[in-house]
Every structure is written in C-alpha cells, then in structure tokens.
C-alpha positions in Angstrom: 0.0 0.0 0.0 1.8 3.4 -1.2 -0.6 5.8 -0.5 1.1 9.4 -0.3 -0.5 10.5 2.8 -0.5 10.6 6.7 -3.7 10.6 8.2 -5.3 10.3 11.8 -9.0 10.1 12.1 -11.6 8.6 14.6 -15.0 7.5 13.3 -18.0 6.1 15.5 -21.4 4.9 14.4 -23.3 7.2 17.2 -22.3 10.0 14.6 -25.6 9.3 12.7 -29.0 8.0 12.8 -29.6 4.4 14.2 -31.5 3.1 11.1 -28.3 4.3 8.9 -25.6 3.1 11.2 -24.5 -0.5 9.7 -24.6 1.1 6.1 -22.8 3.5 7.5 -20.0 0.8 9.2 -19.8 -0.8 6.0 -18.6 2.3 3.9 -16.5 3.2 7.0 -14.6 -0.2 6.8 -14.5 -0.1 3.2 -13.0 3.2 3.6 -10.2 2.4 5.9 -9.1 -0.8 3.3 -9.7 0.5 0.4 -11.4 -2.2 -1.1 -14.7 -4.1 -1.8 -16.3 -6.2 0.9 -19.4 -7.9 1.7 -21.1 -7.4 5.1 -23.6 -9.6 7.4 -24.8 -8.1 10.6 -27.1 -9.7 13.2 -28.9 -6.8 13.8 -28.9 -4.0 11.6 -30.4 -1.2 13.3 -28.7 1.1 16.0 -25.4 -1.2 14.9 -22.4 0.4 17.4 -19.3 0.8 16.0 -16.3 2.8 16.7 -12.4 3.1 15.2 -9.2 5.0 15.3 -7.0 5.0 12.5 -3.3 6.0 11.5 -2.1 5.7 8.4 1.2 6.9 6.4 2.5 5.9 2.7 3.6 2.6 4.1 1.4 1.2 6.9 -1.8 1.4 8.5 -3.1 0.0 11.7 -6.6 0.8 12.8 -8.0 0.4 16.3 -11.9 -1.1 16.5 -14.2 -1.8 18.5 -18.3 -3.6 17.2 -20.9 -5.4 17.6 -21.7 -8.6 16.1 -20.5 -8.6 12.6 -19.0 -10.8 9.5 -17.3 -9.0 6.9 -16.4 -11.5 3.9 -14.3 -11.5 0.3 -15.6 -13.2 -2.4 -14.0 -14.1 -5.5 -16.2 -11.6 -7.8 -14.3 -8.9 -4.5 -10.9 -10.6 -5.3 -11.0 -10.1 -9.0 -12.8 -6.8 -8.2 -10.3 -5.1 -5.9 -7.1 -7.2 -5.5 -4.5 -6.0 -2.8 -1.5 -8.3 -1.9 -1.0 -6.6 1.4 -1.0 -8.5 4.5 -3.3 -7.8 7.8 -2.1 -8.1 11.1 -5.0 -9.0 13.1 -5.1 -9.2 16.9 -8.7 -8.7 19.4 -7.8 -7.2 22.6 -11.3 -8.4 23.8 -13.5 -10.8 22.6 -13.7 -13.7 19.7 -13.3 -13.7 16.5 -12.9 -16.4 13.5 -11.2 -16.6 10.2 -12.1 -18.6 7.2 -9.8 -18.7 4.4 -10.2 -22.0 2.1 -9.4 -25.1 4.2 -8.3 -23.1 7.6 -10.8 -22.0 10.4 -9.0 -19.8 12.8 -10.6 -18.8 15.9 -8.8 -16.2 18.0 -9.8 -14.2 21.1 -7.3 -12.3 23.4 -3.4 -12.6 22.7 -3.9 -15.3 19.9 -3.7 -13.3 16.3 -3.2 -13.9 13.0 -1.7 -12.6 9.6 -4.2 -12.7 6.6 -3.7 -12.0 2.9 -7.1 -10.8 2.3 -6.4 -11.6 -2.1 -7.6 -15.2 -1.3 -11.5 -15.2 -0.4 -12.3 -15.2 3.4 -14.7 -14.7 5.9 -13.8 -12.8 9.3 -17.2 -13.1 12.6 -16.7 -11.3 15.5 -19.1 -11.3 18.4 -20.6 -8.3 19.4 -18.1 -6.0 21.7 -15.1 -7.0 20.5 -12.3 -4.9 20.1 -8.8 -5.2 18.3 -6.7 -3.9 16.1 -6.1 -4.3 12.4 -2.3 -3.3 11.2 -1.7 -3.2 7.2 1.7 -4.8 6.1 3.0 -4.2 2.5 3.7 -7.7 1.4 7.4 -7.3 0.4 8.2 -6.1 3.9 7.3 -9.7 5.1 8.2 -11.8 1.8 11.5 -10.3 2.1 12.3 -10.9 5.6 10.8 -14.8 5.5 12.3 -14.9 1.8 8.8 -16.4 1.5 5.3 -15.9 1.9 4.3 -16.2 5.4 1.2 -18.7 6.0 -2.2 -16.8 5.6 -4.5 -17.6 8.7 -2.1 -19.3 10.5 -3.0 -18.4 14.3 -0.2 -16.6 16.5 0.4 -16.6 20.0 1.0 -12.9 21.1 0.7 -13.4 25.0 4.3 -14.0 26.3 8.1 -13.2 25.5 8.6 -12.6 21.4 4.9 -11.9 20.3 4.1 -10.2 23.9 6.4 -7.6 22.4 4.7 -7.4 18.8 1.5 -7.1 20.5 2.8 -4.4 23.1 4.0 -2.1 19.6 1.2 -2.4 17.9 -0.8 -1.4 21.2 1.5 1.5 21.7 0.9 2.6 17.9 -2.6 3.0 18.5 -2.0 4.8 21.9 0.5 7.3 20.8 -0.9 7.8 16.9 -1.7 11.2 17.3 1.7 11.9 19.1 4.3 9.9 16.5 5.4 11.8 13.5 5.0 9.7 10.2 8.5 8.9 10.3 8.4 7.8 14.6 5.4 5.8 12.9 7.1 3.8 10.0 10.2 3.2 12.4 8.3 1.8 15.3 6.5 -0.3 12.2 9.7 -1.3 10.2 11.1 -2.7 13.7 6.7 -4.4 14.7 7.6 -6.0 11.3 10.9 -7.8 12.0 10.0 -8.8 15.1 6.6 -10.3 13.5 8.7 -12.2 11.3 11.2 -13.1 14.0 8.0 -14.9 15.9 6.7 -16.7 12.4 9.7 -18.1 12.2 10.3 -19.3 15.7 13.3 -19.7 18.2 14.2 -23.6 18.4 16.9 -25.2 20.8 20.6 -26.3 20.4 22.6 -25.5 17.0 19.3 -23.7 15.7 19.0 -21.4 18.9 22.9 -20.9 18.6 22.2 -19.5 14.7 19.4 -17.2 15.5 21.7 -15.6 18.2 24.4 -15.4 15.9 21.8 -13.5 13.4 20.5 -11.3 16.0 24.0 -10.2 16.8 24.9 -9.5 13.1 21.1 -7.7 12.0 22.0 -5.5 15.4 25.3 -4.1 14.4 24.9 -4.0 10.2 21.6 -1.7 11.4 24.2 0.4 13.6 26.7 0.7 10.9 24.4 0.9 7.9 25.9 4.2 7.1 29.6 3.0 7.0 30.5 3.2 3.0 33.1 0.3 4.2 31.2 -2.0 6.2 31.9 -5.5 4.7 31.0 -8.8 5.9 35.2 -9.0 6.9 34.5 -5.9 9.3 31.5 -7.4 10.8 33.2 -11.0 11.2 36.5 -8.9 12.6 33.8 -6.6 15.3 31.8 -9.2 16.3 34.7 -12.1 16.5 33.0 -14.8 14.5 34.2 -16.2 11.4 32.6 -14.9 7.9 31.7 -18.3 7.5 29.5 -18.8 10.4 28.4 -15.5 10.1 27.1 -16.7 6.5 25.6 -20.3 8.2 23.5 -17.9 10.3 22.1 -15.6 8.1 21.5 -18.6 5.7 19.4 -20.2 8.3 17.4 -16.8 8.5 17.0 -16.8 4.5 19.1 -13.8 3.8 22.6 -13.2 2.7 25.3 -10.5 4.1 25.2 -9.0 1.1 21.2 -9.0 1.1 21.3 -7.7 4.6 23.8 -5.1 4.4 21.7 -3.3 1.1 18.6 -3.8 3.0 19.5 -1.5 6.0 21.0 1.2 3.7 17.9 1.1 1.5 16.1 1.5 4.7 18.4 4.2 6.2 18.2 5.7 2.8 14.6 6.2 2.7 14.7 7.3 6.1 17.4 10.1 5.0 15.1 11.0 2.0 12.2 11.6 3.9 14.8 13.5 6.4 14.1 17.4 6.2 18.1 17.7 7.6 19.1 16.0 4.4 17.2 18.3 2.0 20.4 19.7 0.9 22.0 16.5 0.5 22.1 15.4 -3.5 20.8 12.1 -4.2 24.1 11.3 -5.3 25.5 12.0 -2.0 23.5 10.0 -0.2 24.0 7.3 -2.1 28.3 7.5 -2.3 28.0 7.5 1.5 25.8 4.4 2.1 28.2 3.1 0.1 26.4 2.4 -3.4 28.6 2.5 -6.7 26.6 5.3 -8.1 23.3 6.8 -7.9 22.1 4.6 -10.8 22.5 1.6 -9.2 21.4 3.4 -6.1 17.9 4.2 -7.8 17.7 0.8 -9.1 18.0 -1.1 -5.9 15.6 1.6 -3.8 12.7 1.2 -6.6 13.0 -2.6 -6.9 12.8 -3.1 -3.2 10.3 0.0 -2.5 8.7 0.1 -5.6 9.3 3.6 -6.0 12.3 6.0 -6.7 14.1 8.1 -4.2 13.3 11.4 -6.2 9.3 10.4 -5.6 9.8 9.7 -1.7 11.9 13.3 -1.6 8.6 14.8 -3.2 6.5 13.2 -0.8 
C-alpha cells in the first residue's frame, strides 16, 4: 500500500442515525481498506461501531471496537479489488474467527493472525469486540521470510517474542496522534521484524545458537548501515565470528550478508530521504555515502525493493 498520505482520524457509528448506522460501518470499513467487501450483521439497526486509525504511505493499523458482525471476500471482490498486502489482526477483547479455504482460525485475546485478504475469506466477531487491524506491504514480510508467510495461520502474542509485537502495535494505536510519520514507519519497520522473528520461531541447540548469531549480526549492520566500508570482513572482525559462520546464520534466516547489508542502507536511505536535515544532500551524495557504486544503481535497488524511486519519496 503506497498511498502518499499521513492521516489520523476517529469515526463512531453514534455519529448518525440508528437506522443508517451498519450502512454507515460498511462504507466506514470499506473506507479504511480501500477495497470491496461484503457485510452480514445480526442486527442492523442502531449497529455500534467505533475506530481510530493511522495511516502513512507505508502502513496502516486501525484500532476497533463492534458489535456482532461478519465481513467476507468473495471471489467476484478478489477479482474486483485485488490487494497483496497483509493484515495483522489481533482482538484485545473478545472472539473472533477466520475462514480462508481449508483453515478456520478462531482467535480471542493474545492469539492473532496474519491474513492476505487476495484469497477469499470470511472474518465473525461477536458483538463487543475490540482489536486492532495493522496493514503490512507484502514485500516487507516476503522479504524478511524470503517467502510468503502462512495466511490464517494463528499466533500466539501473550508471552516473550509476540508479547512484544502485540505491546507495539498497542503503543501505535496509543501514541498515533503523538508519532510523526516517520516515529510511525520506524516503530513499524522494527513491529515487522520482530513479527517475522516470531513466524519463524526460536528452536533449541545448533538452531538457537544461529538465531543468536543473526541477531547479533542484524544488530550491528543496522548500527553501521551508514559505513561506505562495512563489509562482511569488518562485521566478522567486530563481532569475532568467522565470515563463514556468520554466513551459516544468516542462511538459516533466508538472507545473505550482502542482502542484509543493502537492505538496511535502503532503509536508512529512505529514512534520510524523507529527512528534512538531508534536503540539501544530492541524491548522489546519499547514495556515495551508504556506500552504493553510483546513484544509478542506487535508484535501481531503492525502486525494486520499494517500488518507488528516491526522487518520488523526496517529493512526498
């Protein structure tokens, strides 16, 4: 989702007339994603709804609370509207389901799930329920799995790795109004990793030793991103591993030094671009200092992992 835009807003049902208020949910929540849906509610009249919602070119997470409600994608919606972007869902209260071809997915407090909502599904809630709903471009989690992550699949987001996802996505709906759009995207760039962390799980013995090893090396290439010379030699030499372990590890997370080290300056280029202290700074420059060849291959690398060119971020 690349919309050029940073919007808070609040919405509740109470706003207009009870005879008017589930039509009135259904164009809200159509609203917020952008795309066609199908709606079944219980009871129709005098429906009570209410969200909060922050959104910037590059996420979205919106805060909700409802009454009893199924919201559902057909295939005629699919074909219709298609959007590849994934949705973090999580109910802070409550019970909700998911159906998404074979899978049935009920959730209620601390147990989530991430949904590509391109396939046909159905989503029931009973009434009261609140959560939150947290837009993900799908290349910021293909990327970091080097696949695509399993639509549906339930999560467990009451204790140690997902406790922590669950406590930043909270704190993004608490503090929306008070994060600037780029506080908002970093607190999101750093929700993702961490979601993908959890996917992929923490397992014992040689595996534990790996992900440890990864850690460690994501950690400090992150520090030094903007070190023209950092190498995979200087991060085996600071750390005091060898390259090729260093390699084993980052293998076993589906990513490459080479893959790693261009991801972070891609992402503490964008972060510059969108910088007002590096207005002055040529694209050129920034490029030669995060190390890139030249601001060619530069631009190539930030659009294909982006899907956009620096110049356009700088604009926006």
């Amino acid at each position: 989702m690349k919309h050029e835009i940073d919007l808070i807003e609040s919405a509740a049902t109470h706003d207009v007339a009870p005879h008017e208020r589930a039509d009135y949910w259904a164009e809200l929540i159509q609203s917020h994603h952008r795309l066609r849906m199908g709606y079944a509610f219980p009871r129709q009249r005098d429906f009570d709804g209410r969200t909060v919602l922050r959104r910037t070119a590059n996420y979205q997470i919106i805060g909700w609370q409802a009454d009893a409600v199924t919201y559902y994608r057909s295939a005629g919606h699919v074909r219709a509207d298609s959007d590849g972007d994934y949705r973090l869902v999580l109910p802070t209260t409550g019970h909700v389901a998911i159906w998404q071809e074979d899978q049935h997915a009920l959730m209620s407090p601390g147990i989530g799930c991430l949904v590509t909502i391109d396939q046909p599904f159905a989503f029931t809630q009973i009434g009261g329920t609140k959560g939150l709903t947290m837009t993900i471009p799908r290349c910021e989690v293909d990327h970091r799995l080097n696949r695509a992550a399993p639509s549906g699949q339930r999560l467990d987001f009451r204790s140690g790795l997902g406790r922590v996802v669950a406590d930043l996505a909270t704190g993004l709906i608490a503090e929306r109004a008070d994060l600037t759009h780029h506080q908002f995207d970093a607190v999101s760039d750093r929700l993702v990793e961490l979601l993908c962390m959890h996917i992929v799980g923490d397992h014992p013995t040689e595996s534990r030793h790996l992900t440890e090893v990864e850690s460690a090396v994501r950690r400090y290439i992150r520090t030094h991103a903007h070190d023209p010379e950092l190498s995979g030699a200087s991060v085996a030499h600071a750390l005091g591993w060898s390259l090729r372990q260093i390699q084993l590890a980052l293998q076993h997370g589906g990513t490459t030094l080479r893959d790693l080290i261009r991801e972070e300056r891609l992402q503490l280029a964008r972060a510059r671009l969108q910088n007002p202290a590096y207005r002055h700074w040529s694209i050129a420059a920034l490029a030669h200092e995060l190390g890139f060849s030249s601001a060619s291959a530069f631009t190539t690398s930030f659009r294909c992992r982006f899907g956009t060119t620096p110049r356009e971020v700088r604009r926006s």
